[in-house]
N, C-alpha and C positions, 0 to 999 in steps of 0.2 A: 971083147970087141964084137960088136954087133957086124952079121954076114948082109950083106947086100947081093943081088946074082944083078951080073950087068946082063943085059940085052942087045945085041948084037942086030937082034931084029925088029922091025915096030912091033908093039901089044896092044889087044883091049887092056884099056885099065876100064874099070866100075870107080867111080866118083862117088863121095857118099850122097844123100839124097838127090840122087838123079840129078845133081848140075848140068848147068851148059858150060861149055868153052868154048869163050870167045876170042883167046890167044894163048899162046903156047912157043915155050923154049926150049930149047938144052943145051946144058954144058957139057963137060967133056963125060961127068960122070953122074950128072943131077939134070930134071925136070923141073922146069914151074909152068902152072899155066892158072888163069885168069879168069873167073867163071863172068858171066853175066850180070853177074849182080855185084860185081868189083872185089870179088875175094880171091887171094893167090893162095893157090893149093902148092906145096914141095914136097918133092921126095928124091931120092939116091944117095949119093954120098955125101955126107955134111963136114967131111973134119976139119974145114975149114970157117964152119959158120955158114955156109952160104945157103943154106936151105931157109935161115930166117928164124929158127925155134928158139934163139939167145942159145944154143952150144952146139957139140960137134957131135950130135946122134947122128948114126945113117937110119934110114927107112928105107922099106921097098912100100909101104905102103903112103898115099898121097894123105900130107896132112895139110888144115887149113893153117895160115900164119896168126895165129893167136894176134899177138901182139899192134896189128895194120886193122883189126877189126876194134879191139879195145882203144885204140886210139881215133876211131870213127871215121879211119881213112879207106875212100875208094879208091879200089889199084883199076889204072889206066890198062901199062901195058907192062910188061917184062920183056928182059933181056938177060940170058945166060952167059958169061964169059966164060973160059976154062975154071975157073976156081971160085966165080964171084954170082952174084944176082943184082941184076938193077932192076929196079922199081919205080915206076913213075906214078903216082899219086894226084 
């Protein structure tokens, strides 16, 4: 099982190629946020699916969602529930 360290406190995170954020969530135990150019980055705990990568890895590190780029979709805005991620496109 992959280790996660929760944060208790806000962090810098480094985004890979210098993105911007334009909007940003959390859930109880996961992160998304929404660069400028419409792509959602996720990270924390996934075992429910809700980070986006099609399974249940956690990361501590932000990944882009594969899957909203190859389908040529721009994400609007996110929304974090306790377990879930909404997306608006």
């Amino acid at each position: 099982a992959a280790f996660v360290s929760i944060q208790a406190f806000p962090a810098l995170l480094d985004l890979p190629q210098d993105l911007e954020v334009s909007a940003v969530s959390c859930g109880s135990r996961h992160t998304a946020v929404v660069t400028r150019g419409g792509e959602l980055y996720t990270w924390g705990w996934g075992k429910y699916g809700q980070l986006g990568h099609g399974n249940n890895v956690s990361s501590d590190q932000a990944r882009r969602v594969e899957h909203l780029v190859a389908e040529g979709l721009w994400v609007e805005e996110v929304v974090c529930g306790p377990w879930t991620t909404y997306v608006r496109v």
